[in-house]
N, CA, C, O and CB atoms as a CASP TS submission, in Angstrom:
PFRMAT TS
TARGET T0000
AUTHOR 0000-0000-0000
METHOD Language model
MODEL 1
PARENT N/A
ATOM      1  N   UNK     1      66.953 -26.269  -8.429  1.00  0.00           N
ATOM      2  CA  UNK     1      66.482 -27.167  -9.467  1.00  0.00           C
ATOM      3  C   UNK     1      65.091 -26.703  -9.921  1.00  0.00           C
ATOM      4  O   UNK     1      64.187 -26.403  -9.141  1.00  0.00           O
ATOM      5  CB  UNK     1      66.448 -28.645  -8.957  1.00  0.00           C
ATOM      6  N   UNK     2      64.998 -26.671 -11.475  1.00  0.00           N
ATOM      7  CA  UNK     2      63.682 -26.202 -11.809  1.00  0.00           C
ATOM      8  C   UNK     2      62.533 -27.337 -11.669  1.00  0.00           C
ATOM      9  O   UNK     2      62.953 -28.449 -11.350  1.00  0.00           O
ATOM     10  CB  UNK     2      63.737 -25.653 -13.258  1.00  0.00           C
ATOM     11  N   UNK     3      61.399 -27.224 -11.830  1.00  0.00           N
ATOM     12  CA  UNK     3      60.316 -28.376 -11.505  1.00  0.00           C
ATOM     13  C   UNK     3      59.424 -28.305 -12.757  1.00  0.00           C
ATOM     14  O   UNK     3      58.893 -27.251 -13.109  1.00  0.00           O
ATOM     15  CB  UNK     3      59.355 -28.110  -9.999  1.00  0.00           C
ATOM     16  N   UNK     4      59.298 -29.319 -13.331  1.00  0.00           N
ATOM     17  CA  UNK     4      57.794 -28.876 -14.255  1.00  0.00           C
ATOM     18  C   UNK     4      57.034 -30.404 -14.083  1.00  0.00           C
ATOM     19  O   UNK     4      57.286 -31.604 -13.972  1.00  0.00           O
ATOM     20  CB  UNK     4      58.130 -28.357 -16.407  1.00  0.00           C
ATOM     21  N   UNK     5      55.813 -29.340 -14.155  1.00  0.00           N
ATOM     22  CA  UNK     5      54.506 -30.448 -13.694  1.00  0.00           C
ATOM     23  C   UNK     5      53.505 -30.642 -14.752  1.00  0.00           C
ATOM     24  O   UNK     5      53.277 -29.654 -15.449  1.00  0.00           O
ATOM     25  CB  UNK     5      53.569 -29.898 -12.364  1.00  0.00           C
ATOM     26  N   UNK     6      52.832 -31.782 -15.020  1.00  0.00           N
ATOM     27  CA  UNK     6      52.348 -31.608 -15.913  1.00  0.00           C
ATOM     28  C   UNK     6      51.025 -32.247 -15.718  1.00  0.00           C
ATOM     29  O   UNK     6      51.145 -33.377 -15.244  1.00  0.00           O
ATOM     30  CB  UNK     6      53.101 -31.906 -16.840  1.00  0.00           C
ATOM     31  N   UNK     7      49.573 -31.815 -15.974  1.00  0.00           N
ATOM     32  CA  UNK     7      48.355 -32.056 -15.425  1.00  0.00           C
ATOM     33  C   UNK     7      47.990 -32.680 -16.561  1.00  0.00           C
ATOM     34  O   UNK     7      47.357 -32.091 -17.438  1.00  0.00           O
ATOM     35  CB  UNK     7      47.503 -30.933 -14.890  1.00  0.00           C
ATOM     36  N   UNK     8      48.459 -34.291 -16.677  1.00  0.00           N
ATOM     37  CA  UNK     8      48.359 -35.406 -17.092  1.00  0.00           C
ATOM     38  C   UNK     8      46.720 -35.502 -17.443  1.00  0.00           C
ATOM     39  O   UNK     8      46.625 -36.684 -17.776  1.00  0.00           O
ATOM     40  CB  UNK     8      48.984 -36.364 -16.079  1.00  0.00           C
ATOM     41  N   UNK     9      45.810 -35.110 -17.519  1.00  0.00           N
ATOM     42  CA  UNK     9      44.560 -34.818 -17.857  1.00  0.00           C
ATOM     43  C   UNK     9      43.842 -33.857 -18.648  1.00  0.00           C
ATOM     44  O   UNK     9      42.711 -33.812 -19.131  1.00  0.00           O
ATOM     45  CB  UNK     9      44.184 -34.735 -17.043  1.00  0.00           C
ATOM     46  N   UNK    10      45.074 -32.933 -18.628  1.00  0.00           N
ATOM     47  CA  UNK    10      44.791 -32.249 -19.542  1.00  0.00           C
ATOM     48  C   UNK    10      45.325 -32.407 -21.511  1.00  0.00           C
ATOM     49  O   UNK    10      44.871 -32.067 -22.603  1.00  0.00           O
ATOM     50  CB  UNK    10      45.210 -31.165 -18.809  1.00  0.00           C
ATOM     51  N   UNK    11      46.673 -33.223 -20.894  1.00  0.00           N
ATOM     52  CA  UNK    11      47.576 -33.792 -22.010  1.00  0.00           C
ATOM     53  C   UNK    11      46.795 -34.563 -23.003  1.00  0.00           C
ATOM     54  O   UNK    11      45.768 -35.166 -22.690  1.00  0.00           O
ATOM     55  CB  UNK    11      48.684 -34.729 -21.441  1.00  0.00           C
ATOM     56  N   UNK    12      47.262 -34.543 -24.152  1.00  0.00           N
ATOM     57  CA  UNK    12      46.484 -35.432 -25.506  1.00  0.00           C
ATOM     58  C   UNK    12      47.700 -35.909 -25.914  1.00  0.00           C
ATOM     59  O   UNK    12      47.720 -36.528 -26.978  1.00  0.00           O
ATOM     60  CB  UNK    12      45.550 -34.535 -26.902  1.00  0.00           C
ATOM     61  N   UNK    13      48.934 -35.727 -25.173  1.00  0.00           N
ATOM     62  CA  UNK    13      50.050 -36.893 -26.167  1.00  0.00           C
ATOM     63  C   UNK    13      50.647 -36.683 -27.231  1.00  0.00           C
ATOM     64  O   UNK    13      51.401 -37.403 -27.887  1.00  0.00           O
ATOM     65  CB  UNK    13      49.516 -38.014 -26.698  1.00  0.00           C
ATOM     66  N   UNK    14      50.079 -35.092 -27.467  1.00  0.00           N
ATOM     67  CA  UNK    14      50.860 -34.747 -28.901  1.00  0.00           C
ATOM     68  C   UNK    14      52.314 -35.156 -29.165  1.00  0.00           C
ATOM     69  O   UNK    14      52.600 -35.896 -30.106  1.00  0.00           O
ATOM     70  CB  UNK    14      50.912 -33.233 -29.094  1.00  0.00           C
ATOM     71  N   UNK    15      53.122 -34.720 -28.416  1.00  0.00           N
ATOM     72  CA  UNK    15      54.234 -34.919 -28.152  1.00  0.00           C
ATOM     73  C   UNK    15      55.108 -33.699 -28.570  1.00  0.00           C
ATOM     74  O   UNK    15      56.337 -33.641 -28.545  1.00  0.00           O
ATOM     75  CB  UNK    15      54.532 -36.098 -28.668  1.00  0.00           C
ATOM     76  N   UNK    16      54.441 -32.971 -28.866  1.00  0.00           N
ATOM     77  CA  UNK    16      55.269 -31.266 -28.875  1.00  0.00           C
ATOM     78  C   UNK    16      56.763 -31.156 -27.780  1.00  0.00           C
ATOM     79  O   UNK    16      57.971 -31.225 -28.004  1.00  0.00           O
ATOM     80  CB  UNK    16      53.843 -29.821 -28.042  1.00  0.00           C
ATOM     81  N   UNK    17      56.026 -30.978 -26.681  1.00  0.00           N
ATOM     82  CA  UNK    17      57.155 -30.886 -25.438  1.00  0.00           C
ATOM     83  C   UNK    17      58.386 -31.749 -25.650  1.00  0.00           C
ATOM     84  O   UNK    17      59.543 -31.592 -25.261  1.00  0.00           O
ATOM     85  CB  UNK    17      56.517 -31.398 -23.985  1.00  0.00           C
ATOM     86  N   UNK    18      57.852 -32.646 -26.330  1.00  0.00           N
ATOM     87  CA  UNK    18      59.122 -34.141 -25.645  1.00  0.00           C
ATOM     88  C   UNK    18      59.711 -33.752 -26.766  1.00  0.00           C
ATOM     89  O   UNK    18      60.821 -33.527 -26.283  1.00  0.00           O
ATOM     90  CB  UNK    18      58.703 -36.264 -25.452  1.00  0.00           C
ATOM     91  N   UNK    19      59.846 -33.450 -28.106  1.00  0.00           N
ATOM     92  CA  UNK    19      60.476 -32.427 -29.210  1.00  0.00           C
ATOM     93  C   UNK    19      61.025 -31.344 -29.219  1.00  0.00           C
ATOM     94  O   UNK    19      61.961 -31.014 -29.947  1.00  0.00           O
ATOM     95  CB  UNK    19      59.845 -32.082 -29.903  1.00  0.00           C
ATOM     96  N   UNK    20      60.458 -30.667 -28.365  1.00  0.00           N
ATOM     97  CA  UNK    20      61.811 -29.071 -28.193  1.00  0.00           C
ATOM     98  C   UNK    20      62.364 -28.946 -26.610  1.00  0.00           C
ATOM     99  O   UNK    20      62.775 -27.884 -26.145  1.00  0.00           O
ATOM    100  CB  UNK    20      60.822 -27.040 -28.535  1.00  0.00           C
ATOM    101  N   UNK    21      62.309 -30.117 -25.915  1.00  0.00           N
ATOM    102  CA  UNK    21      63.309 -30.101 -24.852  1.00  0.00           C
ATOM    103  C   UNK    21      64.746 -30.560 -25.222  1.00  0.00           C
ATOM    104  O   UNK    21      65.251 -31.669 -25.401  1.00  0.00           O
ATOM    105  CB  UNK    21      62.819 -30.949 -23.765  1.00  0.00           C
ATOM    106  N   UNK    22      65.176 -29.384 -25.265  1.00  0.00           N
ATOM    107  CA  UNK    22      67.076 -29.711 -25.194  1.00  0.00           C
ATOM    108  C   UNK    22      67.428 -30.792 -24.723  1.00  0.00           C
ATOM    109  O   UNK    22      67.952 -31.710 -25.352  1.00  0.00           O
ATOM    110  CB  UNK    22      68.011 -28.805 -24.280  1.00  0.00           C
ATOM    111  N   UNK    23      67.163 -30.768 -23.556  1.00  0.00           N
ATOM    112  CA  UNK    23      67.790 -32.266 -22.930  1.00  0.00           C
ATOM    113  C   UNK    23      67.128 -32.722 -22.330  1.00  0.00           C
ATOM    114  O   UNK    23      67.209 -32.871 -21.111  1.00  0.00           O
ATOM    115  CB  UNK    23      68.861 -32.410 -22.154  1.00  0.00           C
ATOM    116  N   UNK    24      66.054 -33.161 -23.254  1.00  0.00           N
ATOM    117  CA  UNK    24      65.292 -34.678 -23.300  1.00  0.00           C
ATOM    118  C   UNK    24      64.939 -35.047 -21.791  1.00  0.00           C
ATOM    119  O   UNK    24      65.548 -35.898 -21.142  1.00  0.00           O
ATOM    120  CB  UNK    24      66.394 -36.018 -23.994  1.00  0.00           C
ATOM    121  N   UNK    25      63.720 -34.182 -21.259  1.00  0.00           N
ATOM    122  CA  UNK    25      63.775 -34.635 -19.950  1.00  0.00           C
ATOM    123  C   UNK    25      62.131 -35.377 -20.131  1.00  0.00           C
ATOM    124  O   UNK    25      61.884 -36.263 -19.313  1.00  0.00           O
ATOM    125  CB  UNK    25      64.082 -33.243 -18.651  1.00  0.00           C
ATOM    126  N   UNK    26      61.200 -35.090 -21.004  1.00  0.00           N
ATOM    127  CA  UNK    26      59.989 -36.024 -21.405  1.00  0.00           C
ATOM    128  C   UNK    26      59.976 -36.978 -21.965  1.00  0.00           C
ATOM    129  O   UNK    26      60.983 -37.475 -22.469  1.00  0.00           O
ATOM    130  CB  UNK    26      59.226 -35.647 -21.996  1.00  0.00           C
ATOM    131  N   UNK    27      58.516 -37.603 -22.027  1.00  0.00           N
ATOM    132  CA  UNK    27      58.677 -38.427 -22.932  1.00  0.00           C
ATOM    133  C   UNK    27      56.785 -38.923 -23.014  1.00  0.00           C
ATOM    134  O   UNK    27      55.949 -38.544 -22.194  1.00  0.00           O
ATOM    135  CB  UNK    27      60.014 -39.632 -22.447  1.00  0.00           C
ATOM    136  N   UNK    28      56.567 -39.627 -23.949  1.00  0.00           N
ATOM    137  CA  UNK    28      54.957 -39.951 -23.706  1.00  0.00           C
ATOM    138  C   UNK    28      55.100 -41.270 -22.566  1.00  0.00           C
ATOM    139  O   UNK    28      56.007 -42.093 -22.688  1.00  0.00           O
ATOM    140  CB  UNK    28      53.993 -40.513 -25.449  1.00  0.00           C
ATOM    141  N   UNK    29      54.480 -41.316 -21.886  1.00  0.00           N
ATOM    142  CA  UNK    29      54.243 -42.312 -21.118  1.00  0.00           C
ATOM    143  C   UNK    29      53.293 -43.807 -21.748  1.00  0.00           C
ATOM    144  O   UNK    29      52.738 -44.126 -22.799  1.00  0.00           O
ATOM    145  CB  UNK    29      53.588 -41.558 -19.996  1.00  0.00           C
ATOM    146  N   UNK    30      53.496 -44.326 -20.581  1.00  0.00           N
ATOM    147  CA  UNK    30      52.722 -45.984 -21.529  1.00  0.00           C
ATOM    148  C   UNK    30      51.205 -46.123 -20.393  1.00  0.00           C
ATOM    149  O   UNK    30      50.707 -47.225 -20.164  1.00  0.00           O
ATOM    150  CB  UNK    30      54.276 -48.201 -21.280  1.00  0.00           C
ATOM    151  N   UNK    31      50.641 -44.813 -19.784  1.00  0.00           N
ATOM    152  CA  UNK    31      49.578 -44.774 -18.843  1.00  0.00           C
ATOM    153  C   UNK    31      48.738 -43.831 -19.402  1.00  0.00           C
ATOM    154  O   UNK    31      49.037 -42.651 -19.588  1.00  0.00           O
ATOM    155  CB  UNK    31      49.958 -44.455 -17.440  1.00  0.00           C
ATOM    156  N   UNK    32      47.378 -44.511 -19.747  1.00  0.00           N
ATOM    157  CA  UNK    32      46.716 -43.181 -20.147  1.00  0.00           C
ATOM    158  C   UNK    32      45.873 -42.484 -18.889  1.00  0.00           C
ATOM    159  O   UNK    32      45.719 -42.772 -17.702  1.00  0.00           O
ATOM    160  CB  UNK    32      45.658 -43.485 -21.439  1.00  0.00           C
ATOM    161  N   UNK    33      45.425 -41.457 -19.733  1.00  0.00           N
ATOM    162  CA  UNK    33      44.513 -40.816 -18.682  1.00  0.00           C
ATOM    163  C   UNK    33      43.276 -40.601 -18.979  1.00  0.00           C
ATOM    164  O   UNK    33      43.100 -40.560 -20.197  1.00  0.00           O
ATOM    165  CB  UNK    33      44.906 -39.651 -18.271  1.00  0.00           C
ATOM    166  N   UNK    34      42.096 -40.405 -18.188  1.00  0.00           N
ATOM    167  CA  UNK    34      40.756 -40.704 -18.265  1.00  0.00           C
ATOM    168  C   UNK    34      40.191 -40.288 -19.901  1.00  0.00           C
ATOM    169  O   UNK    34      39.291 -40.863 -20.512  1.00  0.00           O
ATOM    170  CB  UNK    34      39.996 -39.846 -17.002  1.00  0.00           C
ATOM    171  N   UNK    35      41.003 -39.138 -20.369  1.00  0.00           N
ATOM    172  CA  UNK    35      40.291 -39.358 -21.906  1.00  0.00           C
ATOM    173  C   UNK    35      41.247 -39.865 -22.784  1.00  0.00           C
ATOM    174  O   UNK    35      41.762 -39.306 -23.752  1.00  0.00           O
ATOM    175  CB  UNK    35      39.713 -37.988 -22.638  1.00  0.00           C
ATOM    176  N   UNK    36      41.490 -41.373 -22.188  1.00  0.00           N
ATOM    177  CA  UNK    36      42.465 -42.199 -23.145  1.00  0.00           C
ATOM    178  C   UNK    36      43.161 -41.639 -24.190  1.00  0.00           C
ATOM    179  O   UNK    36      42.978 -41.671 -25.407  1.00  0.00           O
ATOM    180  CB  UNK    36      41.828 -43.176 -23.776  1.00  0.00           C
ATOM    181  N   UNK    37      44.116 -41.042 -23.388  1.00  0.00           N
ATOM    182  CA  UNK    37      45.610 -40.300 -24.245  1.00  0.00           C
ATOM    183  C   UNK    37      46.639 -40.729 -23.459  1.00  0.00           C
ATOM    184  O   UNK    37      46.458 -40.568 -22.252  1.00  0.00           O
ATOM    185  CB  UNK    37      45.777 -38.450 -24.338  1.00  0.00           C
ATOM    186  N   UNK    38      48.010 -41.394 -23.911  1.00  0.00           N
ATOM    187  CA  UNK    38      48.532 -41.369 -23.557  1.00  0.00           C
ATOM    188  C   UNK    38      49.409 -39.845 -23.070  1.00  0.00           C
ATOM    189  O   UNK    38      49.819 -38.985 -23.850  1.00  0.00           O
ATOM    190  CB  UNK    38      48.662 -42.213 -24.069  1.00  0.00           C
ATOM    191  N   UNK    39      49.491 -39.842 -22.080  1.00  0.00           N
ATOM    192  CA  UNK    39      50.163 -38.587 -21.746  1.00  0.00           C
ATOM    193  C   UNK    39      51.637 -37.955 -21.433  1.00  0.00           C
ATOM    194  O   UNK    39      52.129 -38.736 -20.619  1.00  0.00           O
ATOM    195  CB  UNK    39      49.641 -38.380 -20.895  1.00  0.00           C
ATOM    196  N   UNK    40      52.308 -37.205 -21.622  1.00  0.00           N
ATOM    197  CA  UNK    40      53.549 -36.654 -21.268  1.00  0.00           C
ATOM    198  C   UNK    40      53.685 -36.909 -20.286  1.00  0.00           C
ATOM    199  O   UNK    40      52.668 -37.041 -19.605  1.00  0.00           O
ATOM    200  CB  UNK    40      53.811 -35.520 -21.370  1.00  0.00           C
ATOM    201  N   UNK    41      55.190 -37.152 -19.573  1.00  0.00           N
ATOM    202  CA  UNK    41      55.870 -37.358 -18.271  1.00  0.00           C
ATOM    203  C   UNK    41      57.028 -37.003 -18.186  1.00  0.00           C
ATOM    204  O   UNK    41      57.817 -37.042 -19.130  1.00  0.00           O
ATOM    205  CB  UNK    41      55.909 -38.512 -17.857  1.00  0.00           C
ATOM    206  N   UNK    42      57.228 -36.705 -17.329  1.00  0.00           N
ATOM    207  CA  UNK    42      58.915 -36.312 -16.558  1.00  0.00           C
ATOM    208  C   UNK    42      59.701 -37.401 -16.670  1.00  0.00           C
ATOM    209  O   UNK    42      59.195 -38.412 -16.181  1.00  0.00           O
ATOM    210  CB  UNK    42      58.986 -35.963 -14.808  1.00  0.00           C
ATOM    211  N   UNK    43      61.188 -37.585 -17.340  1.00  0.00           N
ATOM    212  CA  UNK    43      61.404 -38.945 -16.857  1.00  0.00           C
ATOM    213  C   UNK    43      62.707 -38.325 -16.096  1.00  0.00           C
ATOM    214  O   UNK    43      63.549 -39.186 -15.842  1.00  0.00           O
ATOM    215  CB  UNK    43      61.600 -40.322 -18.103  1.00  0.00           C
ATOM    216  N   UNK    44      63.021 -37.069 -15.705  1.00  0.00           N
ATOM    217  CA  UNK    44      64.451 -36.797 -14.905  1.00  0.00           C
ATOM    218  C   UNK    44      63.747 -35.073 -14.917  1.00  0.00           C
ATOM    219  O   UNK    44      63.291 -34.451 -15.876  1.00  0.00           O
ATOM    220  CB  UNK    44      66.449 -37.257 -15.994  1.00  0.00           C
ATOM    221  N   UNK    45      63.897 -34.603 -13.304  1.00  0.00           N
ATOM    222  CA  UNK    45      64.022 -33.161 -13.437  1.00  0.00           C
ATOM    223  C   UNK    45      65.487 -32.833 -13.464  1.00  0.00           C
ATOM    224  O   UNK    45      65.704 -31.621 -13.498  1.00  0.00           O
ATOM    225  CB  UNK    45      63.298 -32.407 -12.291  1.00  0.00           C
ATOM    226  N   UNK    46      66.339 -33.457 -13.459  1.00  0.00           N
ATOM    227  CA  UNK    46      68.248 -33.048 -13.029  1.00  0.00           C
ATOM    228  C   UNK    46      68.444 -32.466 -14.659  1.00  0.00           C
ATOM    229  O   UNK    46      67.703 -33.014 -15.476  1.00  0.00           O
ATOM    230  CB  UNK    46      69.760 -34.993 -12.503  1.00  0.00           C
ATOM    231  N   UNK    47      68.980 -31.858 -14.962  1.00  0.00           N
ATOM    232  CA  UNK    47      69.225 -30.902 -15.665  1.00  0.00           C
ATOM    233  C   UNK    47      68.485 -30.159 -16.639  1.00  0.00           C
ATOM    234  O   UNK    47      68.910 -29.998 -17.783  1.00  0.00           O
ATOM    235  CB  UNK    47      70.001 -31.203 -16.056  1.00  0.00           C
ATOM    236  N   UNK    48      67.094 -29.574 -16.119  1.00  0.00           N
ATOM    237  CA  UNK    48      65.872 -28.628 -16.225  1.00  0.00           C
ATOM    238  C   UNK    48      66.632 -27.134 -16.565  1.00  0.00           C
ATOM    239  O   UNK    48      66.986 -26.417 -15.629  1.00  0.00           O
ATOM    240  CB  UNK    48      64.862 -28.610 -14.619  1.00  0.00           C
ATOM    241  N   UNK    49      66.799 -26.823 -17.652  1.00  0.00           N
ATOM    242  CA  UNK    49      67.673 -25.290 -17.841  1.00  0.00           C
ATOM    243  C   UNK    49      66.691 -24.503 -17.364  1.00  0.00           C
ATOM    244  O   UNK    49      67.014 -23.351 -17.077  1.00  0.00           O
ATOM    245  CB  UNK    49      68.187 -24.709 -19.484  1.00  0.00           C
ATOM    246  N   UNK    50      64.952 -25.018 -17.121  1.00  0.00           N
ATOM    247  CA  UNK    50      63.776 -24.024 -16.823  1.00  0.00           C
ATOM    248  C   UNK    50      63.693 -23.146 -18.345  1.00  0.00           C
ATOM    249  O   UNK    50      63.028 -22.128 -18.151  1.00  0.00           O
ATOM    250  CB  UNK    50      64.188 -22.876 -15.277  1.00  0.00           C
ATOM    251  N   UNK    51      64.140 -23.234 -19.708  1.00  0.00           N
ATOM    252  CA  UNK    51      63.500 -22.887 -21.090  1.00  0.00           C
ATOM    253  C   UNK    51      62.683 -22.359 -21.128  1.00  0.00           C
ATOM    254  O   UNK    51      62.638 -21.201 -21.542  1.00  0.00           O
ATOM    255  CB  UNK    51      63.160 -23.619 -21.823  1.00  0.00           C
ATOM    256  N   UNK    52      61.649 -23.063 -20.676  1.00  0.00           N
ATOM    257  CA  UNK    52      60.179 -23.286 -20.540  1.00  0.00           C
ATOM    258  C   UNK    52      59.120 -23.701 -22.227  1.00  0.00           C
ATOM    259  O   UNK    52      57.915 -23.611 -22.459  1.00  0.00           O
ATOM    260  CB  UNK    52      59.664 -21.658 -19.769  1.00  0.00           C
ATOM    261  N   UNK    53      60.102 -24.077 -22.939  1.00  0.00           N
ATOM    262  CA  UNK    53      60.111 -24.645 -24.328  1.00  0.00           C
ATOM    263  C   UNK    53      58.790 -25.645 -24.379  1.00  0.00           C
ATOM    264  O   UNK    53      58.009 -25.723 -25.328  1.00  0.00           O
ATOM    265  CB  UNK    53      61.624 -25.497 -24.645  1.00  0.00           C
ATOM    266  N   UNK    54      58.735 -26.234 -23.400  1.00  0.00           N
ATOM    267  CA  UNK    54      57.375 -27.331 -23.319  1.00  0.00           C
ATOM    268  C   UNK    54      56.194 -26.641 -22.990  1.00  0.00           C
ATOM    269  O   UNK    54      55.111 -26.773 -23.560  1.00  0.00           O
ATOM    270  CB  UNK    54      57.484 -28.533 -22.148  1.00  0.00           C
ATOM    271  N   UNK    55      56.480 -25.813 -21.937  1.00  0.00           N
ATOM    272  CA  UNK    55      55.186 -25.111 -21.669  1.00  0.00           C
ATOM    273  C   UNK    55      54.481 -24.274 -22.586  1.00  0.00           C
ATOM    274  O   UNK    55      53.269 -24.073 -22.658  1.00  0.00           O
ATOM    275  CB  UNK    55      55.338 -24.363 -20.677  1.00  0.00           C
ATOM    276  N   UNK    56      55.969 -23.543 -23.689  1.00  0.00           N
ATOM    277  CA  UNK    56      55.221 -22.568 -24.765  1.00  0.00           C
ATOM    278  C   UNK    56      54.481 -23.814 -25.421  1.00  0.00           C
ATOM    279  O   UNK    56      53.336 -24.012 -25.012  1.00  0.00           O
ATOM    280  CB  UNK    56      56.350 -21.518 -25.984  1.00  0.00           C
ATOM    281  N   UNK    57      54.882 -24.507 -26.192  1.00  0.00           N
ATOM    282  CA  UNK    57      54.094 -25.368 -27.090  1.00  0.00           C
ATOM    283  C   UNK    57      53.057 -25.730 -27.056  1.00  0.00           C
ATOM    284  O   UNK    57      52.176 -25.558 -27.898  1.00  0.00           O
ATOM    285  CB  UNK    57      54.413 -26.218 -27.265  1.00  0.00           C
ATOM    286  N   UNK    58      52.979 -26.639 -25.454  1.00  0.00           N
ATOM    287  CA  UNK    58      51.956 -26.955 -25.774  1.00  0.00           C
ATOM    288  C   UNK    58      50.585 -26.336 -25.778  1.00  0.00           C
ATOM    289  O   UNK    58      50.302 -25.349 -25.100  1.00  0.00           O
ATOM    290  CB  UNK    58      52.000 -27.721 -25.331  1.00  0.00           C
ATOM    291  N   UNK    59      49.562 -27.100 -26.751  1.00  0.00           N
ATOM    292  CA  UNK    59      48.818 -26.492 -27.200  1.00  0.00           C
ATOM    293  C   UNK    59      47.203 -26.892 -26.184  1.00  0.00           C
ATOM    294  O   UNK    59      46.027 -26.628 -26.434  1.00  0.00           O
ATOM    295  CB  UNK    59      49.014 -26.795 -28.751  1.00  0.00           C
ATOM    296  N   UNK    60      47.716 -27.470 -25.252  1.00  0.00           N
ATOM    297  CA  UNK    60      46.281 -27.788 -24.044  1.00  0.00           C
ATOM    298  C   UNK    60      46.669 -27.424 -23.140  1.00  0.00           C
ATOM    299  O   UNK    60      46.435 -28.164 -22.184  1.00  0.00           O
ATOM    300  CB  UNK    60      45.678 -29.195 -23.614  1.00  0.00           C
ATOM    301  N   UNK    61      47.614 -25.910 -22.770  1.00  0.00           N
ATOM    302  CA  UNK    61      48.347 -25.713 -21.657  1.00  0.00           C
ATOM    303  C   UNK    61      48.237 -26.374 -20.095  1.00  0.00           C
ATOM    304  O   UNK    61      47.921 -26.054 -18.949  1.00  0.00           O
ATOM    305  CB  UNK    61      48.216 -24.504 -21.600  1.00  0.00           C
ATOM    306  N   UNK    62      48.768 -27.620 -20.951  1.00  0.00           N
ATOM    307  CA  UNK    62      49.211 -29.111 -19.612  1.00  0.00           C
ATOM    308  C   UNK    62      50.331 -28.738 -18.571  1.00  0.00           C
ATOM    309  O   UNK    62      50.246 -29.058 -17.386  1.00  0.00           O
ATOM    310  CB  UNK    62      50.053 -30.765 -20.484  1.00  0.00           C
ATOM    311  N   UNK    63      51.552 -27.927 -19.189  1.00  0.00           N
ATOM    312  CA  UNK    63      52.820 -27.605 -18.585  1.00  0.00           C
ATOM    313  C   UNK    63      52.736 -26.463 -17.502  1.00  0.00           C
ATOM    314  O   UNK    63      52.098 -25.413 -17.436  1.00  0.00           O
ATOM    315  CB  UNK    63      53.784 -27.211 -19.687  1.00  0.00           C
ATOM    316  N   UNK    64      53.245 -26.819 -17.041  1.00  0.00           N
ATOM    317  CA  UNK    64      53.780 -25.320 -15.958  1.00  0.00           C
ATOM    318  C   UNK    64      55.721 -25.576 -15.137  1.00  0.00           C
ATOM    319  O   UNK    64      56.407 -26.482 -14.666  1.00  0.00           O
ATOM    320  CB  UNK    64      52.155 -25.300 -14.010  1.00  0.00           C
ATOM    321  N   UNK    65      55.792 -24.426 -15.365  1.00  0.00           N
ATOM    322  CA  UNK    65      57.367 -24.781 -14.989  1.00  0.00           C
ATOM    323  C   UNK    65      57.890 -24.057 -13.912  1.00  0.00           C
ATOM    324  O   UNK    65      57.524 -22.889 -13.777  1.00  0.00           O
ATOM    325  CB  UNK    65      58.360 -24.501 -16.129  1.00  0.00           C
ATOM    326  N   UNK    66      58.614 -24.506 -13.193  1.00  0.00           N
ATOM    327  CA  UNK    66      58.608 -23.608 -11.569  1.00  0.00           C
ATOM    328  C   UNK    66      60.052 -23.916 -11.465  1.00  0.00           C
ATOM    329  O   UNK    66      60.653 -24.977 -11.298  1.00  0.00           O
ATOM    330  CB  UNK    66      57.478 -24.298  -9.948  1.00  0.00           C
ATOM    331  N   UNK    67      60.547 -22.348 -11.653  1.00  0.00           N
ATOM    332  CA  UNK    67      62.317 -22.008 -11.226  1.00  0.00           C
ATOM    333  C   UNK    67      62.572 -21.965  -9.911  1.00  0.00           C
ATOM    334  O   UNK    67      61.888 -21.315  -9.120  1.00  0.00           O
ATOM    335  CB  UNK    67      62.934 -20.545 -11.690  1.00  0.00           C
ATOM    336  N   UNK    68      63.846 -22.842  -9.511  1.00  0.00           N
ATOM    337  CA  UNK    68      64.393 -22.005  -8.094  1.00  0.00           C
ATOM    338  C   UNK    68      64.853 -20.577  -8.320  1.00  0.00           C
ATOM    339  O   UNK    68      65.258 -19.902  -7.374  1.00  0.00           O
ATOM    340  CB  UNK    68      65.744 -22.752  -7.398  1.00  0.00           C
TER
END
């Protein structure tokens, strides 16, 4: 199973990622983080193709994606 993590502090909420994941595994969350942005979240790693489609995008390199 692939893993992606996302350093919720670095995120501004654009919402890039949660837009070119195939199968919809983000989403913005309803928690911000210390520089009041709501931020990206995981809401399922189970079917992670590992793309890595979120990580290219975004543009505050928040993402990182880790293949088995």
């Amino acid at each position: 199973m692939n893993k992606i993590t996302i350093d919720k502090e670095r995120c501004k909420g654009c919402g890039f990622c949660v837009s070119v994941c195939p199968v919809n595994l983000l989403e913005i969350g309803k928690e911000l983080n210390l520089q009041g942005h709501y931020h990206a979240k995981v809401v399922s790693y189970d079917g992670c193709s590992g793309c890595c489609n979120c990580a290219l995008i975004c543009p505050d390199v928040a993402i990182e994606i880790y293949r088995d």
